[in-house]
C-alpha positions in Angstrom: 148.2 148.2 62.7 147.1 148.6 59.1 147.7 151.9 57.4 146.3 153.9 55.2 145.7 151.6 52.5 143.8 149.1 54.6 140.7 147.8 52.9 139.2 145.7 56.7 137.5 148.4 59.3 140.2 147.4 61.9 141.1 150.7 62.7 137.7 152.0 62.4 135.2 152.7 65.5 134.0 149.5 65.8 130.4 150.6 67.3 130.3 152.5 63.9 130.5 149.1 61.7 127.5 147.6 64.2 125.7 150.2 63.3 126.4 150.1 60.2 127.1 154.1 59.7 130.7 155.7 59.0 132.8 157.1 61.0 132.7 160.9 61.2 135.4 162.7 59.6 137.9 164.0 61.6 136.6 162.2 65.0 139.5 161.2 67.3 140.0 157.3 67.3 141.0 155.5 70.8 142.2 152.0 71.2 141.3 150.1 74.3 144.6 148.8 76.0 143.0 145.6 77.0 140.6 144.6 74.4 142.3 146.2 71.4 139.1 147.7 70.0 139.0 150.5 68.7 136.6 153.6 69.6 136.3 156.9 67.9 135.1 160.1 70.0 131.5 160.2 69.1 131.2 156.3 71.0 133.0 156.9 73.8 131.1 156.3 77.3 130.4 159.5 78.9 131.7 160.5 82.2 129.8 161.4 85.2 130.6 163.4 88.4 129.6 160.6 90.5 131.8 157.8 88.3 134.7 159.2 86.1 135.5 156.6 83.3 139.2 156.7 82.0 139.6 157.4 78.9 141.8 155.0 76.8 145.3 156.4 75.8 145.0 157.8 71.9 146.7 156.1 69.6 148.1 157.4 66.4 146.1 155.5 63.9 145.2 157.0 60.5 141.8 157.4 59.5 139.7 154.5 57.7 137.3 155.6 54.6 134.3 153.2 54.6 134.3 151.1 51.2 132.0 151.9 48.6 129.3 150.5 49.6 125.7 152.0 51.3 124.9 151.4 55.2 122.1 149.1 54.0 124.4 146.8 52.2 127.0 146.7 54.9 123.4 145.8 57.6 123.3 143.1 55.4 126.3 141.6 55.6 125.7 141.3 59.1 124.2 138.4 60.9 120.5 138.4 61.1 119.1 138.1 64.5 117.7 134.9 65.5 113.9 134.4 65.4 111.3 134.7 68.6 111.4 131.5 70.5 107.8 129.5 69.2 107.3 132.0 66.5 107.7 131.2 62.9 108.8 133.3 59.9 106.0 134.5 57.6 106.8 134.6 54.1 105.8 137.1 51.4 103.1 135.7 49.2 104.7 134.1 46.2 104.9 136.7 43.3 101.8 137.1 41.6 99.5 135.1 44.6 96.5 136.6 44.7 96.8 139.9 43.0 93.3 139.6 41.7 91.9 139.4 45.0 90.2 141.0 47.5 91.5 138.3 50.1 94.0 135.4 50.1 95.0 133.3 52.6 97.4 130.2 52.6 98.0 128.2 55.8 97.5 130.9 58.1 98.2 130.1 61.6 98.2 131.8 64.9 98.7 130.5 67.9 98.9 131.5 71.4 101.0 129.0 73.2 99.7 125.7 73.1 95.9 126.8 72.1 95.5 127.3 68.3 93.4 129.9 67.3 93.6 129.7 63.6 94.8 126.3 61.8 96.2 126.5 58.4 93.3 128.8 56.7 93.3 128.8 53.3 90.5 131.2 51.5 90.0 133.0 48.5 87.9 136.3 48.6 87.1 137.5 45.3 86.5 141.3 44.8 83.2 142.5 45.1 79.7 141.5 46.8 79.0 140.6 50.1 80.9 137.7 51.9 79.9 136.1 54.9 82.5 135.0 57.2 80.5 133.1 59.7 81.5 130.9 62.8 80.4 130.0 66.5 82.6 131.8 69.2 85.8 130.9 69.5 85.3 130.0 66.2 88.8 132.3 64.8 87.1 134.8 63.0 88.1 137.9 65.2 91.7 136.8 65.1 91.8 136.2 61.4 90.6 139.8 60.8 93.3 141.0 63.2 95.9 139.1 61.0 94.5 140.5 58.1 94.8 144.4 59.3 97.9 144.1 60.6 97.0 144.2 64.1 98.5 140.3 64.9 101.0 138.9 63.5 100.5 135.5 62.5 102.3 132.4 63.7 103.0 130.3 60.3 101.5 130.7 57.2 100.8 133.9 54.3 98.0 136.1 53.0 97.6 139.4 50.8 95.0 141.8 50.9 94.1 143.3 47.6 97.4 142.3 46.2 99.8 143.5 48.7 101.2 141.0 51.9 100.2 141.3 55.5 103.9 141.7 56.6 103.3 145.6 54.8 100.2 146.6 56.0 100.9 150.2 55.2 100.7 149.3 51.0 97.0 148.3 51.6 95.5 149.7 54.8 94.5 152.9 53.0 92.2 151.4 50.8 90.6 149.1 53.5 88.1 150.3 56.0 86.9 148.0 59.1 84.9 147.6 62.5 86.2 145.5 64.4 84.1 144.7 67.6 83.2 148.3 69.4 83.9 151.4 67.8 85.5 154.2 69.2 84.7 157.7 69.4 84.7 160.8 71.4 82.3 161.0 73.9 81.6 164.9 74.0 81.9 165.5 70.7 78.7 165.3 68.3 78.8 162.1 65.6 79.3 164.8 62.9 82.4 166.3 64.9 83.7 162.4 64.9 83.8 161.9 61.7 85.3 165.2 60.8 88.1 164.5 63.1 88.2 161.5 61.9 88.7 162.9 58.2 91.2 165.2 58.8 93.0 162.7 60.9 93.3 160.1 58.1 93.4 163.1 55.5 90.1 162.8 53.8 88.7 164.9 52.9 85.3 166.2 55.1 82.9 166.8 52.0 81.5 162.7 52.6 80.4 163.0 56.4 76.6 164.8 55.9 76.2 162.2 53.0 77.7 158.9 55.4 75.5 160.3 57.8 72.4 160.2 55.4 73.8 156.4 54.1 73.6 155.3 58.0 70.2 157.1 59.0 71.7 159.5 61.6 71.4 162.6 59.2 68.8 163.8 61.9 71.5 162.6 64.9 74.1 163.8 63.2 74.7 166.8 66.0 73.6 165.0 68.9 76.7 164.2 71.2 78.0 160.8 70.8 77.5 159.9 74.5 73.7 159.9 74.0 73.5 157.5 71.3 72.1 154.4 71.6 74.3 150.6 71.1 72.5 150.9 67.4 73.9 154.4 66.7 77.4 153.8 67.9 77.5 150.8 65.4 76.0 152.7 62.5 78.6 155.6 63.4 81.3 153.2 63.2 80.4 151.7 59.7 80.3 155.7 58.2 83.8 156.0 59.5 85.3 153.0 58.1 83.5 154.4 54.6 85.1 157.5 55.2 88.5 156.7 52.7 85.9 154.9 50.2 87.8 152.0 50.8 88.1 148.6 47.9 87.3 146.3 51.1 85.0 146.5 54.3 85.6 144.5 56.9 83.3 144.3 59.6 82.6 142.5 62.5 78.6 142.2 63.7 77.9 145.1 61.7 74.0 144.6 62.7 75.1 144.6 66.6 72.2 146.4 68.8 69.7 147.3 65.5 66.3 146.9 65.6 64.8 144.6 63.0 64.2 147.9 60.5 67.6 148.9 61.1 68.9 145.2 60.3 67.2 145.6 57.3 68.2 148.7 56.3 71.9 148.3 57.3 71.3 144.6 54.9 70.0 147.0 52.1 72.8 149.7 52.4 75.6 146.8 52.1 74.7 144.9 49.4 74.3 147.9 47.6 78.1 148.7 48.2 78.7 145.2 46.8 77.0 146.0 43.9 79.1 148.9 43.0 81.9 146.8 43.1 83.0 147.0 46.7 84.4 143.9 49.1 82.5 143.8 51.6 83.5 140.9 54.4 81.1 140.1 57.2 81.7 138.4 60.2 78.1 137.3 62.0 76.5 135.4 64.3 73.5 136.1 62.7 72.9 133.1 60.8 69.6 134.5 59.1 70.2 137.5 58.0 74.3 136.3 56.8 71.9 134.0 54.5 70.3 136.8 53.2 72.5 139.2 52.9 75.7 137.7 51.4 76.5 136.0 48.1 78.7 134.0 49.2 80.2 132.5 52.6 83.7 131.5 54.6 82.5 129.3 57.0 84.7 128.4 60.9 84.8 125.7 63.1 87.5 126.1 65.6 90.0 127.6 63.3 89.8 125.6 60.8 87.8 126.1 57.4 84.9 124.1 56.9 83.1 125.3 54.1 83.9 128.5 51.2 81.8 128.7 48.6 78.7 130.4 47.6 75.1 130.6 49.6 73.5 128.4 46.3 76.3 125.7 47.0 75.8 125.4 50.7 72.2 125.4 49.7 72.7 122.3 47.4 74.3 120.3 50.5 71.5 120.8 52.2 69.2 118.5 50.7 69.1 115.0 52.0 66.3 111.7 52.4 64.6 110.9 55.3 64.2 107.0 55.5 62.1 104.8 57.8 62.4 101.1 57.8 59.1 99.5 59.2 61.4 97.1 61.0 63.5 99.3 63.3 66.5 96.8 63.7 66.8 97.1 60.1 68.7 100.5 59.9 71.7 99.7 60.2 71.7 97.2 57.0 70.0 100.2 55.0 72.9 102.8 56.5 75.1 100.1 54.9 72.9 99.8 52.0 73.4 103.9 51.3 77.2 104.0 52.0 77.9 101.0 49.5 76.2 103.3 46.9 78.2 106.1 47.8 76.0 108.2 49.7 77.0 108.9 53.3 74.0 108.2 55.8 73.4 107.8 59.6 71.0 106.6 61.5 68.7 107.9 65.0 66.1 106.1 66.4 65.5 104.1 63.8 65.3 106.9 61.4 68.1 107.1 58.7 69.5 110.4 56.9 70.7 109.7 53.8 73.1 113.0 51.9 71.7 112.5 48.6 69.8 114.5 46.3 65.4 113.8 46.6 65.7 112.2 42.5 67.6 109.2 44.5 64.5 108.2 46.6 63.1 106.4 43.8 66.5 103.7 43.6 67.0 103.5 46.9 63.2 102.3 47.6 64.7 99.7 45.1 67.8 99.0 46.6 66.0 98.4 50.0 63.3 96.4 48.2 65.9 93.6 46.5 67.5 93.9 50.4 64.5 92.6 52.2 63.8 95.7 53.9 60.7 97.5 53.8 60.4 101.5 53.6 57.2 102.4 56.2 58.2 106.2 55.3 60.5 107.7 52.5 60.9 111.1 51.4 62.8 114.0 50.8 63.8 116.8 53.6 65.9 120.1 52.4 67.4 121.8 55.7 67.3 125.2 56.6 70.5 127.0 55.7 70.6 128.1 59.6 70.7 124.3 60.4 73.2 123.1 58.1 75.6 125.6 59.4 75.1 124.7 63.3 75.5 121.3 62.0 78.6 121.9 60.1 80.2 124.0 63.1 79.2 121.9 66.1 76.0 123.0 68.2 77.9 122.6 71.2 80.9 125.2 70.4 81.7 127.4 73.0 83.6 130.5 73.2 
């Protein structure tokens, strides 16, 4: 038995040190006759009527001052626990990664089981203007927006949202606002009442809802009860109470959902003028259409994995391509072969061959096809819709 001078907790409670809090001055210490540890008063199990737990004989052991050293430190020394079984450790974002934007992702992953939902996405979001984040269902675009508010944790991988990781949600969530999917509200209360409750709830301040209201064209609904609105209303509700902290970034999720084609428009205008003031605003849409008009830029899906991030003009520019008929059917394959020797990727269907080149190349290849015996009945160039390039790049057949 140490004595007073002992510098090792061995006559200290040893629930205390696992705790990693001192023992109370003055509390009683017992030793357990048959395991040896040792217990102070505070720990010991309680006794019932039903089931009277003996008490350990008191020994006389002097006692032990903590060393000099914080509860934090001394959880430290001790082991950490091991990690979930499939799950794997998400590092901070390496110092400085990302700070100047709005989004940043690096290999995030999530998985649930053996089905991957998101595979290693890596985007950069700058801040400000209007970016789409577009996909077919199942696509992984709901569960990266739950990564990025904190709502899933992710399986492998990082990300920071204006500057600050994922693993601390709290140092950023105050200065995002989001829809995600159906907003919520009270049913019996008017949509002015929500978002008042809302404000004073999240401690804003109440002086923005008439003027949110007026943003989302329900000024004149604004004291209707929520229950009455229409699918429409409920979504424009929604977007005024994410704008209620005057968030940096907007994240939403079919904003348009259940608008009429004014209201599309209108709800198209109202963004893009937030974008211009400097605001992030992220889109997710299955609105292939209006995404084109609306956004600057896009993040584009195909089952969890990133396919294309850059902005609408790029996209645009891959989207131009020639259209080449050979009079002689049979000869398409040798003027496939013909475009990929000179670099240009090209397939062929019945008997007409796509060629991923821009139109000033129609002139060499009529040459090139020319010299190779093979005569052009039709050439010409063909720029896609932006609608069809991103069905093409995602897969027509994706389902959710």
């Amino acid at each position: 038995m140490p004595g007073p001078d002992a510098t090792q907790p061995e006559a200290s409670c040893g629930t205390c040190i696992r705790l990693g809090v001192a023992t109370r001055p003055g509390a009683a210490l017992y030793r357990n006759g048959t395991t040896g540890v040792v217990t102070c008063q505070d720990h010991l199990p309680k006794a019932t009527p039903s089931r009277p737990v003996a008490r350990p004989a008191r020994v006389p052991v002097q006692p032990w001052a903590p060393p000099a050293q914080t509860p934090s430190v001394i959880r430290e020394a001790l082991p950490s626990p091991p990690p979930l079984p499939g799950v794997q450790s998400v590092p901070p974002p390496a110092s400085g990664g990302g700070r100047g934007d709005a989004i940043h992702t690096e290999g995030l992953t999530k998985r649930y089981g053996e089905r991957t939902a998101v595979n290693g996405l890596s985007i950069r979001v700058a801040r400000g203007g209007v970016v789409g984040f577009v996909g077919p269902n199942g696509a992984g675009k709901t569960t990266t927006i739950r990564m990025l508010m904190g709502l899933v944790r992710p399986t492998a991988g990082q990300a920071t949202i204006l500057g600050e990781s994922i693993t601390r949600p709290s140092r950023y969530l105050d200065r995002v606002g989001a829809l995600i999917e159906a907003p919520a509200f009270y049913p019996a209360l008017t949509g002015r009442r929500n978002l008042r409750a809302l404000a004073t709830l999240g401690g804003h301040g109440a002086e923005r809802v008439d003027d949110l209201l007026a943003q989302v064209g329900l000024a004149d609904r604004g004291d209707h009860l929520y229950k009455s609105y229409s699918l429409g209303m409920k979504q424009r509700l929604g977007i005024a109470a994410s704008l209620l902290s005057d968030p940096d970034l907007l994240i939403l999720d079919e904003p348009t959902n259940g608008l009429d084609p004014a209201g599309i428009h209108e709800m198209r205008d109202f963004l893009q003028s937030l974008g211009k003031k400097g605001k992030t605003i992220f889109v997710s849409s299955h609105l292939l259409s209006e995404i084109q008009r609306m956004c600057d830029r896009l993040v584009v899906l195909r089952l969890g994995t990133l396919v294309f991030q850059g902005t609408v003009a790029e996209l645009e520019a891959t989207s131009t391509a020639i259209i080449a008929v050979p009079q002689q059917p049979a000869q398409a394959g040798r003027l496939v072969a013909l475009c990929k020797a000179a670099g240009h990727a090209a397939t062929q269907r019945d008997g007409t061959v796509t060629i991923q080149a821009p139109d000033a190349w129609c002139a060499e290849l009529n040459s090139k096809a020319m010299r190779a015996g093979i005569v052009l009945r039709e050439l010409r160039p063909h720029t896609f819709d932006l609608e069809e390039r991103i069905l093409d790049m995602t897969g027509r057949e994706a389902k959710a």
